[in-house]
C-alpha positions, 0 to 999 in steps of 0.5 A, spaced: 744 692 211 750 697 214 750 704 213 755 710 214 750 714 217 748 709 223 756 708 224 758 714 224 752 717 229 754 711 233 747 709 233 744 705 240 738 703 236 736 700 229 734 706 224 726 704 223 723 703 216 716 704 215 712 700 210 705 699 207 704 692 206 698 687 205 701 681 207 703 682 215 710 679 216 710 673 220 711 673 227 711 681 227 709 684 233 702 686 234 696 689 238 690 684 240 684 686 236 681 692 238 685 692 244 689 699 246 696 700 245 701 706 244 704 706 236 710 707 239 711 701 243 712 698 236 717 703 234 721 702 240 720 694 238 722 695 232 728 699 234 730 694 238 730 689 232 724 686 231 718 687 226 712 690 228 705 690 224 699 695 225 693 693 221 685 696 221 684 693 227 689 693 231 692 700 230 691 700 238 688 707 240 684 713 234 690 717 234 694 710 232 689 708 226 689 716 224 697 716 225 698 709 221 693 713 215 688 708 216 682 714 215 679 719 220 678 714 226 677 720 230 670 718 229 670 712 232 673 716 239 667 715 245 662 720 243 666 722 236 669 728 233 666 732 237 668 728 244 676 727 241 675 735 241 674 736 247 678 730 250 685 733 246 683 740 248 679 743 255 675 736 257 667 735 258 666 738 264 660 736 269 656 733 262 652 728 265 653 723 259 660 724 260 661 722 267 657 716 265 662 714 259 668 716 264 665 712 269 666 707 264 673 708 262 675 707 270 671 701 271 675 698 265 681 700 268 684 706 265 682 712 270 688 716 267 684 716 260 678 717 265 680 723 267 682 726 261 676 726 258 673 729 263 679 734 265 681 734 258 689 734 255 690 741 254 695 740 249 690 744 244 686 751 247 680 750 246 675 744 242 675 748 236 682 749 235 682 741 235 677 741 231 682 746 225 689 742 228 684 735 225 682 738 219 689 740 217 692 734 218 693 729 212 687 725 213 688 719 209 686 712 207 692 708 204 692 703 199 695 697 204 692 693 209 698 694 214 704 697 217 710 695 218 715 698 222 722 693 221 729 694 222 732 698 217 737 692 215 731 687 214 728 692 209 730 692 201 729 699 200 729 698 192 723 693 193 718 695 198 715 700 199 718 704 204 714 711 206 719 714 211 726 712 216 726 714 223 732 714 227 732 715 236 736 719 237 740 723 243 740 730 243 747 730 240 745 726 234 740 730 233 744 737 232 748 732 227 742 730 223 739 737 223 746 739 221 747 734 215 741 735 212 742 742 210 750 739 208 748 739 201 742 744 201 742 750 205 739 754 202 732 751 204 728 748 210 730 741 211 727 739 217 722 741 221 718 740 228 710 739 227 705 739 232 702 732 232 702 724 235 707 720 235 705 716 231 703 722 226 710 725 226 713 719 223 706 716 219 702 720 215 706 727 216 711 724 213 706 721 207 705 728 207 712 730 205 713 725 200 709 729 195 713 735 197 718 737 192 723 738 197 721 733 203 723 736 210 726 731 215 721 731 220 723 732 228 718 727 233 717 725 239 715 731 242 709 727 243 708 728 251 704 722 252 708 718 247 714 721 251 711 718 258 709 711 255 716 709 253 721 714 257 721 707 261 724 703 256 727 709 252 729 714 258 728 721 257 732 723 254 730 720 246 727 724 240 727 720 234 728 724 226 724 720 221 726 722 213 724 720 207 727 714 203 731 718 197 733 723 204 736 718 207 740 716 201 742 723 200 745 724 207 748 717 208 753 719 201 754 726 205 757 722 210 764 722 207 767 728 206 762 732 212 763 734 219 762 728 221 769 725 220 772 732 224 774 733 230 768 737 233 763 731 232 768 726 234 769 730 241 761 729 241 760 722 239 
C-alpha cells in the first residue's frame, strides 16, 4: 500500500511490519534451526521487500529469542543467566570452565563470541547491573508461534496483528519523525531512545508500549552490535523508528498540512 508518509520522507526502504502469527508465510525468509543469526538481518530483508519469519527455533541467537518475546531465552545462553551477565557486562576472566566453553566457541568458528565471553561486551558495568537491566525488560511469552516481519504494502493493517511499524531512516528523517510525532501532541513524550537490542527496540519494548495510554515511538539501531552487523548492507549512517499501528495512522493524516509540504524539509529531503 501507498502511503503519504513514506512519499513525503522519501523512504529508501520499505517501512517494516511486525507480526505475530501461527502460520509462517510461505517462502519467508528464515534461520536454520538453532542455527546463529542477527534478528536484524531479517529486518533489513524485509526492508528490502521481502518477508521474513522467526519461530521458537530459529530466533538466531538468545537476545533474538528474548527480543521476539518468546519467553527468557537468556537461560539457554552458555553457562545461563548468570553467564549472559556477565558476557553483556565485565567477561568471565580466567574461570577455568570459562576457558573450556570459550575454546568451544573459537573451535566452532565464532572467535569474536569467543572472546566476548571471556573479555565480556562491556555495554553493561557490571554482571549485576545486567542482571537489573534483565529483570526490567518486558520479558514475555507471546500467544504466536511465529514472527513476521513483511513489507508494509503486503501487510492488511485491519486484519492481522500487527504489533509495531519501524521505518530506516537517515538522520534527516529521523529529525522529521521526531518532529512529526509531536505535531499533534506536544505536550507529552512521544518518542523515546532505550537502552536494549535491536531486535528488543522494535520487538517486546514496542509490545510494551502498546499497552501504554500514550504509546512512544521508539528510536533503535543504537544496537552496537547490530549496527556492525548490518552497517555493510545498510552503511553507517541508518537508525530505524518503529511506532505503534494506531501511531503510525496518526502521523500519516498529519502529513498534509505539516512542515513536510514546507520549505525547510524540501531543502533536507
Amino acid at each position: 500500500m501507498e502511503n503519504r508518509l513514506v512519499n513525503a520522507l522519501n523512504l529508501k526502504h520499505h517501512p517494516v511490519a511486525l507480526v505475530w502469527t501461527n502460520e509462517k508465510p510461505v517462502g519467508a525468509v528464515e534461520f536454520g534451526r538453532d542455527k546463529w543469526g542477527c534478528v536484524m538481518y531479517h529486518l533489513v530483508a524485509a526492508a528490502k521487500g521481502r518477508t521474513a519469519v522467526i519461530g521458537r527455533d530459529t530466533y538466531g541467537c538468545v537476545g533474538g529469542g528474548v527480543g521476539m518475546g518468546f519467553g527468557n531465552c537468556y537461560k539457554d545462553f552458555p553457562g545461563g543467566c548468570e553467564a549472559f551477565y556477565r558476557f553483556l557486562s565485565s567477561g568471565h576472566g580466567d574461570d577455568e570452565r570459562a576457558q573450556q566453553v570459550a575454546a568451544g566457541m573459537a573451535a566452532s568458528g565464532n572467535k569474536e563470541m569467543a572472546d566476548d565471553f571471556l573479555h565480556g561486551e562491556c555495554y553493561l558495568k557490571n554482571p549485576e547491573t545486567t542482571k537489573c537491566f534483565v529483570e526490567n525488560l518486558p520479558i514475555q511469552d507471546i500467544p504466536a508461534d511465529y514472527v513476521a516481519l513483511k513489507p508494509l504494502e503486503e501487510t492488511d493493517l485491519e486484519t492481522e496483528n500487527v504489533r509495531s511499524i519501524t521505518l530506516l531512516v537517515n538522520p534527516d528523517q529521523l529529525s522529521a519523525l521526531v518532529v512529526l510525532a509531536n505535531h499533534e501532541h506536544p505536550e507529552r513524550e512521544n518518542v523515546a531512545i532505550p537502552f536494549g537490542a535491536g531486535c528488543q527496540i522494535i520487538g517486546v519494548l514496542m509490545y510494551r508500549e502498546l499497552d501504554s495510554a500514550t504509546p512512544r515511538a521508539l528510536v533503535g539501531l543504537t544496537d552496537l552490535s547490530a549496527r556492525k552487523n548490518v552497517r555493510r548492507i545498510l552503511g553507517k549512517d541508518v537508525m530505524s523508528f518503529s511506532m505503534t499501528p494506531a501511531l503510525f495512522k496518526e502521523m500519516e493524516a498529519n502529513v498534509d498540512g505539516s512542515f513536510l509540504k514546507r520549505n525547510t524539509w524540501a531543502a533536507l529531503a
